[in-house]
C-alpha positions in Angstrom: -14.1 -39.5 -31.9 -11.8 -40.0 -28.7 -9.1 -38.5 -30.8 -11.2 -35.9 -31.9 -11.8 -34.7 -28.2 -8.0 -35.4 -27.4 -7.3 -32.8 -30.0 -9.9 -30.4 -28.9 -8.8 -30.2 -25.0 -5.2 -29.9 -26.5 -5.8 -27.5 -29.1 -4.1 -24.2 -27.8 -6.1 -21.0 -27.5 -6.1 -18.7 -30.6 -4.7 -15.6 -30.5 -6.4 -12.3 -32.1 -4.5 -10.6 -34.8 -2.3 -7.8 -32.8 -4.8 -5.3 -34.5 -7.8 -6.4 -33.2 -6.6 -6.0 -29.4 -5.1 -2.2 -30.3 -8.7 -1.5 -32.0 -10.6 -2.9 -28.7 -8.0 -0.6 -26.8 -8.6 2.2 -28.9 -12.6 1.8 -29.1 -12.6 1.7 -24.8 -13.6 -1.8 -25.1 -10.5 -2.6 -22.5 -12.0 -6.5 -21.4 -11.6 -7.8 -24.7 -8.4 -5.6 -25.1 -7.0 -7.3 -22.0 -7.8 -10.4 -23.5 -6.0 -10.4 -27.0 -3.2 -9.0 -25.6 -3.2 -11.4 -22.9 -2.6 -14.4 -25.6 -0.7 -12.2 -27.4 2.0 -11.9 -24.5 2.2 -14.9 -23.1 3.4 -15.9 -26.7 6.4 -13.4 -26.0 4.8 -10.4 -28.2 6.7 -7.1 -26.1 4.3 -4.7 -27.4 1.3 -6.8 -26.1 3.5 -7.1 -22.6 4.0 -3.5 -22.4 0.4 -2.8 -23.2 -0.7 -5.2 -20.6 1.5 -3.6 -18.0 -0.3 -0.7 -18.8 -3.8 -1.5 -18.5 -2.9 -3.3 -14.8 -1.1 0.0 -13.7 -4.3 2.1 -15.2 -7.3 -0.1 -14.2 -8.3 -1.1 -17.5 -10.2 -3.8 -17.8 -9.2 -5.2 -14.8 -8.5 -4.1 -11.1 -5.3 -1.8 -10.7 -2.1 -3.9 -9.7 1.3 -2.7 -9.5 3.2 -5.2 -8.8 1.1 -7.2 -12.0 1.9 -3.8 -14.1 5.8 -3.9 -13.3 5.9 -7.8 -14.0 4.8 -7.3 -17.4 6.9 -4.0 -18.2 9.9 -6.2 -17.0 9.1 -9.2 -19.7 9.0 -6.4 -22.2 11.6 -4.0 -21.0 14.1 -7.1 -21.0 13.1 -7.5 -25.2 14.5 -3.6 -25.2 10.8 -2.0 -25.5 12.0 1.2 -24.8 8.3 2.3 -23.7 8.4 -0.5 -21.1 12.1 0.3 -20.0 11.2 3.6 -19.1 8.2 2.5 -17.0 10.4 0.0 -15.2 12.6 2.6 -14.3 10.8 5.1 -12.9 8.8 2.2 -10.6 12.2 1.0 -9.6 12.9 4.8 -8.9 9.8 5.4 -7.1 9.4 1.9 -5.1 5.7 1.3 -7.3 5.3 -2.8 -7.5 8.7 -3.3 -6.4 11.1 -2.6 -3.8 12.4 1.0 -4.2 15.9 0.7 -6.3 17.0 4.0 -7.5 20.3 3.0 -8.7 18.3 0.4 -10.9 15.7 2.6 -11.6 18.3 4.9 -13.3 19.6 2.1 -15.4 16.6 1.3 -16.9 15.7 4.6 -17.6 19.1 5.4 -19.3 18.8 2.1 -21.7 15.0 3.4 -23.0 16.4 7.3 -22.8 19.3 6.1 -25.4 16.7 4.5 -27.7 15.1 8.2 -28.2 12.5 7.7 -25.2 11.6 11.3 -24.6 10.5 11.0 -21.4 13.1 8.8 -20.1 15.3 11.4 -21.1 13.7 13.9 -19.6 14.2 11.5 -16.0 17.5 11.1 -16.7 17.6 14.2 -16.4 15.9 15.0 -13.1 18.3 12.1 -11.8 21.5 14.2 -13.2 20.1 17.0 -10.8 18.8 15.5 -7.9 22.1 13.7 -7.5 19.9 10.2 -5.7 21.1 7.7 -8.0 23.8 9.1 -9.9 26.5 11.6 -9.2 25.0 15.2 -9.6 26.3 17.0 -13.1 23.9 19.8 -14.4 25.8 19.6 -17.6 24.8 16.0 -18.0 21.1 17.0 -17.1 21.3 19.9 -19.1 22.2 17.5 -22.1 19.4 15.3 -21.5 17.1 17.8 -20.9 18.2 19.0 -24.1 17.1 16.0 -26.1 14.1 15.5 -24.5 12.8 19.1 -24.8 13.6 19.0 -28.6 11.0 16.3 -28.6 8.5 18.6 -27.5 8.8 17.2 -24.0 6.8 20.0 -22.0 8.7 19.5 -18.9 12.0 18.7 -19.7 11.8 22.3 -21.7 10.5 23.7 -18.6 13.9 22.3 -17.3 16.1 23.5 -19.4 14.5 27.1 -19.3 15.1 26.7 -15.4 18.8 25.9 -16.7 19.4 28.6 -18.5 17.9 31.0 -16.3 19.8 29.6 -13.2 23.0 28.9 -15.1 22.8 25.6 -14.2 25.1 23.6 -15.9 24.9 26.1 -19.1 26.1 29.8 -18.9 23.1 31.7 -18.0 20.6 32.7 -21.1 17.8 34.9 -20.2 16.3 35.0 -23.7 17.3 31.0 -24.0 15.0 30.6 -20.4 12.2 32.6 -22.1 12.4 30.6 -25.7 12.0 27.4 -23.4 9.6 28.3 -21.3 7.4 29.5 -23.6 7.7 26.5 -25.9 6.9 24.7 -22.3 3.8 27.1 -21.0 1.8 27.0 -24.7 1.7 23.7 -23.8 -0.2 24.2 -20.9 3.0 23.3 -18.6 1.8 25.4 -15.1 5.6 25.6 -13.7 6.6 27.0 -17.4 3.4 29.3 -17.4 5.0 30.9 -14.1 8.3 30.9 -14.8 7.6 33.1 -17.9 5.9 35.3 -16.3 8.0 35.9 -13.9 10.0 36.9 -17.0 8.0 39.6 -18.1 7.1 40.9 -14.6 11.2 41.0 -14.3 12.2 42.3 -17.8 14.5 39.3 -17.6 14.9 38.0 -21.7 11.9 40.5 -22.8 10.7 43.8 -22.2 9.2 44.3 -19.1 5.4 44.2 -19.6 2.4 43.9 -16.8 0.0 42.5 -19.0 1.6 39.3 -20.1 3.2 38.2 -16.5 -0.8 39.4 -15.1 -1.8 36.5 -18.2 0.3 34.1 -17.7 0.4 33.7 -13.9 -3.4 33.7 -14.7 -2.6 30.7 -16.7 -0.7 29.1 -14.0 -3.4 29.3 -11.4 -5.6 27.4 -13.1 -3.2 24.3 -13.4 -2.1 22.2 -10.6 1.7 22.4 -9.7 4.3 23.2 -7.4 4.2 26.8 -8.5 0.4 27.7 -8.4 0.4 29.5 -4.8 3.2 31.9 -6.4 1.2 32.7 -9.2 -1.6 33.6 -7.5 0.8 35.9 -5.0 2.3 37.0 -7.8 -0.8 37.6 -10.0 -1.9 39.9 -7.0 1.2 41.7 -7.1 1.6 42.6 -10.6 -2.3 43.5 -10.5 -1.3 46.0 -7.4 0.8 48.1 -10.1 -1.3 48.1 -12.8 -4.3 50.1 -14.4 -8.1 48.4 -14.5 -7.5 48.8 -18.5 -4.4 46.5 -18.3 -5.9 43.9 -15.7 -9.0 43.7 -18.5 -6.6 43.2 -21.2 -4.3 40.5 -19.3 -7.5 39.0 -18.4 -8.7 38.6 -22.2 -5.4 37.3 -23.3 -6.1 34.6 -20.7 -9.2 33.8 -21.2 -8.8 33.6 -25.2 -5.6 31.8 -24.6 -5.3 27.6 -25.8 -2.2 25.3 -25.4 -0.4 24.7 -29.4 
């Protein structure tokens, strides 16, 4: 009996299979979720680290805690999760749950951007251009941009349009800038949906046409970005030099208009 007892205090908690914690995720049930991954990490599973880093930076099923969240990513970040690499480097860039570290940050974020990470990519990227924790190259950005945007990243191809368009680091490419942007704005990417506009109200990379840069600006005020008060200036400027029939039509487009 006392051995029996011995062996029941020492016995160690059971673990769920990993598919029972991603279907309690899945089904919103987030306690239990926390839970199963819980055992599961602390037994060194990355996936279950990365997803509890996750649920403490998003509130689920328990009480929002950065410096919890980026504890976790680390444990899985340092097994080469590329998903939790990527979310250590942009807290280490943005000083969330740990001291602000940019030139750390970028590290991180170039180990998960290598493993395919599109979004890391896409960070690289903005790093390459802002020049904060890494010597400024557009061509590097433009490269990284590149891989990311062929992933259907919406705003690294917003990016790249902006590269092309600007010559930044690429020779400029008006009909490249409009093939990127528009792969960016049927996403529902607001900066894209003004940019491309701006294309058509210009006759920069297609014809000039009224109607579509009235549509998509109209698309671009409805999203929230650094971009919307110029779309709705220059909404009300394309409207100013076109007929009521073409500001019905541009109108129609926008409202029968959903992201691909």
């Amino acid at each position: 009996m006392v051995a029996a007892v011995l062996f029941a205090v020492a016995a160690p908690a059971l673990c769920a299979p990993p598919e029972d914690a991603a279907l309690a995720y899945q089904r919103g049930d987030y306690a239990a979720a926390f839970n199963d991954f819980r055992l599961l990490a602390d037994k060194g599973d990355a996936h279950a680290q990365l997803m509890l880093g996750r649920m403490y930076h998003d509130g689920q099923g328990i009480s929002p805690d950065e410096k919890a969240a980026f504890g976790w990513f680390r444990k899985a970040a340092e097994q080469g999760n590329a998903d939790a690499e990527n979310y250590v480097g942009y807290m280490y860039t943005n000083g969330q749950g740990v001291a602000e570290d940019k030139a750390a940050g970028f590290n991180w974020l170039q180990k998960s951007a290598v493993q395919g990470n599109a979004t890391a990519q896409y960070r690289v990227g903005i790093a390459y251009v802002d020049g904060k924790a890494i010597a400024q190259d557009d061509a590097r950005a433009v490269a990284w941009f590149r891989k990311s945007a062929e992933q259907a990243n919406a705003d690294a191809q917003f990016w790249l349009g902006l590269s092309y368009e600007q010559a930044a680091g690429v020779p400029q490419d008006y009909a490249a800038a409009v093939l990127w942007y528009r792969k960016s704005a049927d996403q529902g990417n607001g900066m894209a949906q003004y940019a491309i506009g701006l294309m058509y109200y210009k006759g920069h990379g297609v014809p000039l046409d009224l109607v579509q840069a009235h549509h998509w600006f109209t698309l671009s005020t409805e999203r929230e970005s650094d971009l919307r008060a110029d779309a709705v200036q220059m909404r009300a400027r394309a409207a100013s030099e076109m007929t009521p029939a073409q500001i019905d039509a541009a109108q129609k487009l926008a409202q029968e208009w959903t992201p691909k």
